[in-house]
N, CA, C and O atoms as a GROMACS GRO file, in nm:
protein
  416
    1UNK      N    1  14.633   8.656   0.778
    1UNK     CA    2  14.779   8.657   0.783
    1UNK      C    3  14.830   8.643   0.927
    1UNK      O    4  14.917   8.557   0.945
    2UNK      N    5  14.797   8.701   1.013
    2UNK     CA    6  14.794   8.691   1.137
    2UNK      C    7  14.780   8.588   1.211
    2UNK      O    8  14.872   8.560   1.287
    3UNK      N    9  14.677   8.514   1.208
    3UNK     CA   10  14.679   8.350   1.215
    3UNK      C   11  14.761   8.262   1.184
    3UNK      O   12  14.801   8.187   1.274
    4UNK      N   13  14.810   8.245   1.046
    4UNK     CA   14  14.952   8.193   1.010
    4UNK      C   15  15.062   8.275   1.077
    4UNK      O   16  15.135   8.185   1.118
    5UNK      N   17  15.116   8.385   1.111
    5UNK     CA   18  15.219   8.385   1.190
    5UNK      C   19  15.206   8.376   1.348
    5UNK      O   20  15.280   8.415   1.439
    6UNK      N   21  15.112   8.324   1.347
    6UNK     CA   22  15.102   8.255   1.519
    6UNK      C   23  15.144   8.128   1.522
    6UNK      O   24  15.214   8.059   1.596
    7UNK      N   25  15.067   8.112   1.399
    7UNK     CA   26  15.049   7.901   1.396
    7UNK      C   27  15.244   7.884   1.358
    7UNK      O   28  15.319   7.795   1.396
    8UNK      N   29  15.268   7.978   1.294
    8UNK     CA   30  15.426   7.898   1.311
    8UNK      C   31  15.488   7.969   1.411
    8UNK      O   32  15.584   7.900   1.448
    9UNK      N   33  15.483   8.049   1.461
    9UNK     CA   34  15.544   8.080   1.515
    9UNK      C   35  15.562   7.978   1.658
    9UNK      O   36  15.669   7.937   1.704
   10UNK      N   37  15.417   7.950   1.711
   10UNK     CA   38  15.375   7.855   1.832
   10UNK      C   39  15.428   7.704   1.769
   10UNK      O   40  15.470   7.607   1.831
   11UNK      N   41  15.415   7.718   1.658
   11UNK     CA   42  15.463   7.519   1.652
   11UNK      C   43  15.632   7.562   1.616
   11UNK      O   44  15.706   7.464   1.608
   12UNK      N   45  15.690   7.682   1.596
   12UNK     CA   46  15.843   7.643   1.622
   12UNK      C   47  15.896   7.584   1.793
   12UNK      O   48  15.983   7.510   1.839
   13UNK      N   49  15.774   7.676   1.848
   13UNK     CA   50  15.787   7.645   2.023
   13UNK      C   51  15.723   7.528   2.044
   13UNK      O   52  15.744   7.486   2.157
   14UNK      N   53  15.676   7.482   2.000
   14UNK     CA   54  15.560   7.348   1.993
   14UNK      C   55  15.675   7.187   2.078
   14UNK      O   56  15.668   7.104   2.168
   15UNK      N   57  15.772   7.235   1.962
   15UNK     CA   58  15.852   7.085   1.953
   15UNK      C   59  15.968   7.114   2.113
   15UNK      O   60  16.030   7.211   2.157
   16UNK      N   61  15.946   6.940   2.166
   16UNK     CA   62  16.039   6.952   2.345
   16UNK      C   63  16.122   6.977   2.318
   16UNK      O   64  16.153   7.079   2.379
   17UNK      N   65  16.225   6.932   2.227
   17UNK     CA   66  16.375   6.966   2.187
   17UNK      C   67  16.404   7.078   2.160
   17UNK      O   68  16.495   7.125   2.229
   18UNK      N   69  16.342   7.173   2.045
   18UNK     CA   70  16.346   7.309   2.117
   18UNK      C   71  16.332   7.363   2.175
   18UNK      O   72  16.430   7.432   2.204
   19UNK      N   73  16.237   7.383   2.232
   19UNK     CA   74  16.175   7.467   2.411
   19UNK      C   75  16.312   7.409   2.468
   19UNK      O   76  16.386   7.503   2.498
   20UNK      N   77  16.369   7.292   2.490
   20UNK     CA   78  16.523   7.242   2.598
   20UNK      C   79  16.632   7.356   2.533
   20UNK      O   80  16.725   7.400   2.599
   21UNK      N   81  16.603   7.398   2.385
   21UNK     CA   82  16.725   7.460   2.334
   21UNK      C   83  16.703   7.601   2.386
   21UNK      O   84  16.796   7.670   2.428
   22UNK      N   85  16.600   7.632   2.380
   22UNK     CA   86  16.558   7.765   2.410
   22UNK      C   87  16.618   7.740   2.555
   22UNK      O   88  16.740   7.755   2.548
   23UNK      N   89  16.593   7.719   2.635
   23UNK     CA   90  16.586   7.696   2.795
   23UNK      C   91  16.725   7.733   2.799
   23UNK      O   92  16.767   7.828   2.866
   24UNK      N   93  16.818   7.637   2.704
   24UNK     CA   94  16.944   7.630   2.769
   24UNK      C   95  16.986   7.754   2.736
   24UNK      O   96  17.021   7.834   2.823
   25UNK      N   97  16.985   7.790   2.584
   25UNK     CA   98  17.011   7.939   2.549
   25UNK      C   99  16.977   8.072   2.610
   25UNK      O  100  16.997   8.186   2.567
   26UNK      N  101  16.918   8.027   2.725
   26UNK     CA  102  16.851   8.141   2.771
   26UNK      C  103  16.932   8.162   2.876
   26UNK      O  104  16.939   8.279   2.913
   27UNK      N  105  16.988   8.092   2.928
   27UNK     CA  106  17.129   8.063   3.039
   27UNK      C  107  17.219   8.124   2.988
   27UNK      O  108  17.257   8.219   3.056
   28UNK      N  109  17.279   8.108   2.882
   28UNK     CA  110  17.389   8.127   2.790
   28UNK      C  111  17.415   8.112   2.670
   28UNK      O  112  17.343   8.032   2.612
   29UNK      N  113  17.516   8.176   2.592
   29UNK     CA  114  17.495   8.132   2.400
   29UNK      C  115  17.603   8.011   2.478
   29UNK      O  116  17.648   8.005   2.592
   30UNK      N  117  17.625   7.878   2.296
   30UNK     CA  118  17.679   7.780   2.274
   30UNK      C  119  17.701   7.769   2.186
   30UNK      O  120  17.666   7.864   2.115
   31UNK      N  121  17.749   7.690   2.138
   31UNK     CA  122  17.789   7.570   2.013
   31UNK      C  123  17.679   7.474   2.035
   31UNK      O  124  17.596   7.444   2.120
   32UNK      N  125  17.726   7.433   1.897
   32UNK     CA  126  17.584   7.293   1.876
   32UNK      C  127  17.632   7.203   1.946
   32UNK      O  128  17.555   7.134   2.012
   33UNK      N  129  17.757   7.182   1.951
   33UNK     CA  130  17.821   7.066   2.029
   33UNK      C  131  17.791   7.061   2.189
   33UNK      O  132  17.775   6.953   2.245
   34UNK      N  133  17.785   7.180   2.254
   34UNK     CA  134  17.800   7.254   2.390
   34UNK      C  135  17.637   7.195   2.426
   34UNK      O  136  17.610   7.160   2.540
   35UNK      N  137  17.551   7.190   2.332
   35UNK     CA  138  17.430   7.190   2.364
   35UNK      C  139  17.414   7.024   2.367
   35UNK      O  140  17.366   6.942   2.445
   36UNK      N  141  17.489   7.022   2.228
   36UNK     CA  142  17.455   6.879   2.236
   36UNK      C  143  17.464   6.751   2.374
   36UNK      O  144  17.398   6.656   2.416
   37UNK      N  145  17.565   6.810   2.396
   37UNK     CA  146  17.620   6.751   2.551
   37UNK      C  147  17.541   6.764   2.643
   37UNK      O  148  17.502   6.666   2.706
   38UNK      N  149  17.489   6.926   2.678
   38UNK     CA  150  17.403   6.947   2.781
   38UNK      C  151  17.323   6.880   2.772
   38UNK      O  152  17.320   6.814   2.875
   39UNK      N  153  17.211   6.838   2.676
   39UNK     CA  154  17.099   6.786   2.704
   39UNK      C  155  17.143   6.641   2.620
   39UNK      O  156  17.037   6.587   2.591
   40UNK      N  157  17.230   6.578   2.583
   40UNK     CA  158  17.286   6.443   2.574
   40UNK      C  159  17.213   6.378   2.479
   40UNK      O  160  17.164   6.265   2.486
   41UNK      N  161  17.208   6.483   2.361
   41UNK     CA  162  17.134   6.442   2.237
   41UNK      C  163  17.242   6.446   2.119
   41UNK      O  164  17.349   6.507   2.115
   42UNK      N  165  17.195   6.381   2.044
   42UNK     CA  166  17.260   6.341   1.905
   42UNK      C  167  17.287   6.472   1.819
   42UNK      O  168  17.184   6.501   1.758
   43UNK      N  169  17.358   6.535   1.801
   43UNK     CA  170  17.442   6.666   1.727
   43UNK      C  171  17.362   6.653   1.676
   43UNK      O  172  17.251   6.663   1.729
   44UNK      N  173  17.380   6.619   1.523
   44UNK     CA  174  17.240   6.597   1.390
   44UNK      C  175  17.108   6.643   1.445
   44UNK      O  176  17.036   6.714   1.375
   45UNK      N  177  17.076   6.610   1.558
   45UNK     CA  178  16.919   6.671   1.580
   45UNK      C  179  16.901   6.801   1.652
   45UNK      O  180  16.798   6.868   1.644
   46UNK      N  181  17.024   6.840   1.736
   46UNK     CA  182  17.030   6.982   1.768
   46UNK      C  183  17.074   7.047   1.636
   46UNK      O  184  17.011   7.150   1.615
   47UNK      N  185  17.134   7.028   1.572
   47UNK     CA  186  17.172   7.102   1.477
   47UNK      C  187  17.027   7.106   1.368
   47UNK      O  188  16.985   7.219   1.342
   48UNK      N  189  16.969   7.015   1.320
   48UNK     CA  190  16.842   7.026   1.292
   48UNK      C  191  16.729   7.100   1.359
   48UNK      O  192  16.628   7.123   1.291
   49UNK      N  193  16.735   7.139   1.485
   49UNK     CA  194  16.647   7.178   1.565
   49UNK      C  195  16.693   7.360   1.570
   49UNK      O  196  16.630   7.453   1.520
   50UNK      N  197  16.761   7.362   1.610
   50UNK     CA  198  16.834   7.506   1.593
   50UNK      C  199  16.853   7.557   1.451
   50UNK      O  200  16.854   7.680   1.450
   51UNK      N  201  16.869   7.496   1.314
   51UNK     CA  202  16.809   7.508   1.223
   51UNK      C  203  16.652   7.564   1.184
   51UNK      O  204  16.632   7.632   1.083
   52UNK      N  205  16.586   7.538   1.242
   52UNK     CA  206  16.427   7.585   1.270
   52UNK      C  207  16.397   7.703   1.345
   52UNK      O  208  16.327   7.801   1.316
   53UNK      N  209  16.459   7.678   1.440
   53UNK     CA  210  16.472   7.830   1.530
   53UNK      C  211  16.577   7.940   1.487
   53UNK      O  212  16.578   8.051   1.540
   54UNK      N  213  16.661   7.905   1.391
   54UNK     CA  214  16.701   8.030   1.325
   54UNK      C  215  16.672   8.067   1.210
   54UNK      O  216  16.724   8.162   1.150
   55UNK      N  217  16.576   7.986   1.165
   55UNK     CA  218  16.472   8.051   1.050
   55UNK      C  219  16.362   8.128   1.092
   55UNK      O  220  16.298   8.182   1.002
   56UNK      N  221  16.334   8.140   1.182
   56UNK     CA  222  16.229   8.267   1.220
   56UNK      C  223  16.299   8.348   1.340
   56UNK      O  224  16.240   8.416   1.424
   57UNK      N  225  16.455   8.325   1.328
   57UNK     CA  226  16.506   8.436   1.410
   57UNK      C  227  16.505   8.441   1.588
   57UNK      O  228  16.538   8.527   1.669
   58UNK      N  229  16.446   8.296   1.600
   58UNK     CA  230  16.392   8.272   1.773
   58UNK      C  231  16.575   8.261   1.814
   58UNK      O  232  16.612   8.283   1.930
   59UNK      N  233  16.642   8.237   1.742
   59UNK     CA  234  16.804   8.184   1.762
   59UNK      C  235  16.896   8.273   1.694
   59UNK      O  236  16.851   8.315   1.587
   60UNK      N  237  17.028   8.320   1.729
   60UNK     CA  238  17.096   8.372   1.602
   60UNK      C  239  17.195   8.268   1.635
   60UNK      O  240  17.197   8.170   1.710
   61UNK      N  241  17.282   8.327   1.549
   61UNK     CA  242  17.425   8.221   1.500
   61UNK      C  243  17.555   8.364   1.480
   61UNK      O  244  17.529   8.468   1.419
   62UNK      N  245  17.688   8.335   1.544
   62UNK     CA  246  17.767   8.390   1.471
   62UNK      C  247  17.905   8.295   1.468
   62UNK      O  248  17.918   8.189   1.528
   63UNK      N  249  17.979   8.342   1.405
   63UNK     CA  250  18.102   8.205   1.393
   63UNK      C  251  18.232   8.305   1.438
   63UNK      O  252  18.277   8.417   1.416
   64UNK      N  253  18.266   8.152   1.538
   64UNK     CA  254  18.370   8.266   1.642
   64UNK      C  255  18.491   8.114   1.593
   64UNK      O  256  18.494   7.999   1.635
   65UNK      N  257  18.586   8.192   1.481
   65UNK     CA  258  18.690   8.063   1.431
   65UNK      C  259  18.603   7.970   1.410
   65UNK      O  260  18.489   8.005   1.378
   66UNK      N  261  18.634   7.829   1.421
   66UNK     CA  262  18.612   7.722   1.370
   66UNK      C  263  18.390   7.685   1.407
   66UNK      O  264  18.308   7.624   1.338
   67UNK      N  265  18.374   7.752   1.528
   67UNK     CA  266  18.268   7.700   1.569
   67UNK      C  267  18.115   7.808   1.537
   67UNK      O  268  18.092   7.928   1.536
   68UNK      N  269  18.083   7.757   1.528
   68UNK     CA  270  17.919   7.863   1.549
   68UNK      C  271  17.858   7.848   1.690
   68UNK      O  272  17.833   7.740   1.744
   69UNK      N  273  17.834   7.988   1.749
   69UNK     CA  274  17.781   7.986   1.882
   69UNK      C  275  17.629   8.048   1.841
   69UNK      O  276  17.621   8.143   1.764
   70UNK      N  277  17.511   7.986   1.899
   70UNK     CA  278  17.387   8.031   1.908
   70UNK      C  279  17.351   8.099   2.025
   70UNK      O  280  17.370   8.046   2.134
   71UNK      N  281  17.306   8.200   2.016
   71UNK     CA  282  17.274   8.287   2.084
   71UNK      C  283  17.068   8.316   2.111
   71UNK      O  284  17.009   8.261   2.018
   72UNK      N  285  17.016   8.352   2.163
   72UNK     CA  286  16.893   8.355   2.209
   72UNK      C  287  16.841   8.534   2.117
   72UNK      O  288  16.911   8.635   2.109
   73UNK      N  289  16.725   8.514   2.073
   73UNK     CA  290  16.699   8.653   2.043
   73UNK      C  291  16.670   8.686   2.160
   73UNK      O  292  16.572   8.639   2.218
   74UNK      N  293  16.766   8.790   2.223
   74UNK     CA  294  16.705   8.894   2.322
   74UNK      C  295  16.659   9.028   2.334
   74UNK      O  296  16.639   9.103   2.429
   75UNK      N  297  16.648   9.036   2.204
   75UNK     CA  298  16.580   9.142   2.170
   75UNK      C  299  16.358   9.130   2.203
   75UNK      O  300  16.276   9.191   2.271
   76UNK      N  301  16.356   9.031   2.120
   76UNK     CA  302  16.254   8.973   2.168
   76UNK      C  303  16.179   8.865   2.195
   76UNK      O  304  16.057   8.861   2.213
   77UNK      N  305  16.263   8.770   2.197
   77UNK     CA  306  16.199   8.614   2.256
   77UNK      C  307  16.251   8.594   2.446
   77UNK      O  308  16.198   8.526   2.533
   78UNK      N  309  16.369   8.683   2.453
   78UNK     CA  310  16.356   8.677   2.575
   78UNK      C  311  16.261   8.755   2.649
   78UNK      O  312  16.237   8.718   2.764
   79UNK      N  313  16.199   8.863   2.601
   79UNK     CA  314  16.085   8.923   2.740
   79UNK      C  315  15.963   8.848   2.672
   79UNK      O  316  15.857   8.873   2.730
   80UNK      N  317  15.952   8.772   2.578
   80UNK     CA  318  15.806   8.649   2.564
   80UNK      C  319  15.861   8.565   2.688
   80UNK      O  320  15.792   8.557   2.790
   81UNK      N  321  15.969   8.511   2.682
   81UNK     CA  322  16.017   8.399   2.795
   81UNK      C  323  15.997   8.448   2.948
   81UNK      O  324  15.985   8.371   3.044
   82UNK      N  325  15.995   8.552   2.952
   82UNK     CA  326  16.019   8.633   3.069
   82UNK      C  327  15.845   8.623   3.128
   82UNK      O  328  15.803   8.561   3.225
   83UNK      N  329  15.758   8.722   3.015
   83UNK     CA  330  15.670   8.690   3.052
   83UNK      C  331  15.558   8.590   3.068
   83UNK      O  332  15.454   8.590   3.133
   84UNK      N  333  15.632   8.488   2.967
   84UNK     CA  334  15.515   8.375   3.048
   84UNK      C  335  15.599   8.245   3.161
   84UNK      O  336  15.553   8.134   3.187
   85UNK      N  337  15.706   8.293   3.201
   85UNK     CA  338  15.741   8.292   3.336
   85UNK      C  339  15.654   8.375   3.418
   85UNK      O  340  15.599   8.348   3.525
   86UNK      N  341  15.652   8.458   3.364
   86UNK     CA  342  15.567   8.583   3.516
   86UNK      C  343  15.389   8.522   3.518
   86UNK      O  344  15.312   8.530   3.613
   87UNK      N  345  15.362   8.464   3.387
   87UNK     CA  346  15.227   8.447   3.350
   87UNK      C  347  15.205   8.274   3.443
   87UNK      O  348  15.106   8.222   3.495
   88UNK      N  349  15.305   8.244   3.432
   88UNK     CA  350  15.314   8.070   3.492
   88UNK      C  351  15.302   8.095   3.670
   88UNK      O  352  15.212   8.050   3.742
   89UNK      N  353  15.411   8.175   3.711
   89UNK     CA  354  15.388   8.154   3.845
   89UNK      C  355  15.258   8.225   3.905
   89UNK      O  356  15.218   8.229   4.021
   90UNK      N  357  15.208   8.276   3.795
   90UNK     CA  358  15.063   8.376   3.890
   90UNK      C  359  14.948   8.322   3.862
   90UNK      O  360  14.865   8.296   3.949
   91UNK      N  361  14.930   8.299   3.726
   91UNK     CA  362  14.798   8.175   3.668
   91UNK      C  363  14.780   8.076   3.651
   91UNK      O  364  14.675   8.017   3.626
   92UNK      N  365  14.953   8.016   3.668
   92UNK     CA  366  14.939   7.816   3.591
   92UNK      C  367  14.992   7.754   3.737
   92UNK      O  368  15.010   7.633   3.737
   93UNK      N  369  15.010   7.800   3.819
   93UNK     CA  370  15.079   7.675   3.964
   93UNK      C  371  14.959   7.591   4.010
   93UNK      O  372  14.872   7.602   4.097
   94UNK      N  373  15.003   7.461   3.872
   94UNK     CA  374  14.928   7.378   3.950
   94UNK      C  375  14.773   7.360   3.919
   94UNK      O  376  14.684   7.281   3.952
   95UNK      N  377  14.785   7.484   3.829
   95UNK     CA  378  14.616   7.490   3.799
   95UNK      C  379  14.600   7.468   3.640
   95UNK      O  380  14.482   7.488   3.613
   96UNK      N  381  14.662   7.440   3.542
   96UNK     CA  382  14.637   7.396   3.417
   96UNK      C  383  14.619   7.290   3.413
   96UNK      O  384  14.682   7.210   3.481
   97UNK      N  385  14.532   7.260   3.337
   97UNK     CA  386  14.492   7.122   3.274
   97UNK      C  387  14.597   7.019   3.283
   97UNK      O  388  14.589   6.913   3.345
   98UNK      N  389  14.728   7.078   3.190
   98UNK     CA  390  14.879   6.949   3.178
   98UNK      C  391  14.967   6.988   3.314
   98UNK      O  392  15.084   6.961   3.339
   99UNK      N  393  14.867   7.065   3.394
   99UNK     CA  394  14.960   7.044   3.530
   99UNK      C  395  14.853   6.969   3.598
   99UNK      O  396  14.855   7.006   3.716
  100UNK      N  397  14.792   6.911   3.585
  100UNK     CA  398  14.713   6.800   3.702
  100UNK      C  399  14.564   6.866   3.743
  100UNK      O  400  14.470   6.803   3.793
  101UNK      N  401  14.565   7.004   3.709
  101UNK     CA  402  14.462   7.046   3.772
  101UNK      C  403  14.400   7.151   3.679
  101UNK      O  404  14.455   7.161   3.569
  102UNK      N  405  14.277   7.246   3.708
  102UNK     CA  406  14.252   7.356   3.616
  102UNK      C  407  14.107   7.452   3.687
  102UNK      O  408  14.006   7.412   3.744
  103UNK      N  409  14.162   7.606   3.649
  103UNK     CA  410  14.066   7.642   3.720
  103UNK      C  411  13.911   7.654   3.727
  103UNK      O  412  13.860   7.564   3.660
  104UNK      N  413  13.847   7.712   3.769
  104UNK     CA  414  13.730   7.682   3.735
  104UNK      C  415  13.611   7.787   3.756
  104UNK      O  416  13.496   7.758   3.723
   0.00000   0.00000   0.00000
């Protein structure tokens, strides 16, 4: 059981367009529209994409009047984000494999 909630959990993070949604959300909540702009993608696919990430809760949603703003779980996807920021600048600069290099 454990295995399957890794494997989805890692392929919700898997896909670039989310990890960009995550990124941006992590700055600030938005609208789908707000996002859409930022990263200058087609509504339909942020809204599809953020769809995915608020099925396992990586995203929430609340509706403020007309719009829905997404918000970041910070309860707990932000200290995962946090720490493999802390895990990147101390073990991966430069030294992973998809960074050019790897240790040895």
């Amino acid at each position: 059981m454990l295995k399957s909630t890794y494997h989805v959990f890692f392929s919700n993070l898997a896909n670039p367009l989310r990890v960009e949604i995550v990124s941006k959300l992590k700055e600030r909540d938005m609208s789908v529209g707000q996002i859409s702009k930022e990263l200058d993608m087609e509504q339909s696919k942020v809204s599809h994409a953020l769809a995915v990430l608020k099925s396992c809760n990586i995203v929430y949603v609340k509706q403020d009047g007309k719009q829905r703003i997404y918000s970041l779980n910070k309860k707990t996807i932000l200290p995962i984000l946090n720490l493999i920021d802390k895990h990147s600048k101390i073990y991966c600069s430069g030294n992973c494999k998809l960074c050019g290099g790897h240790r040895g």
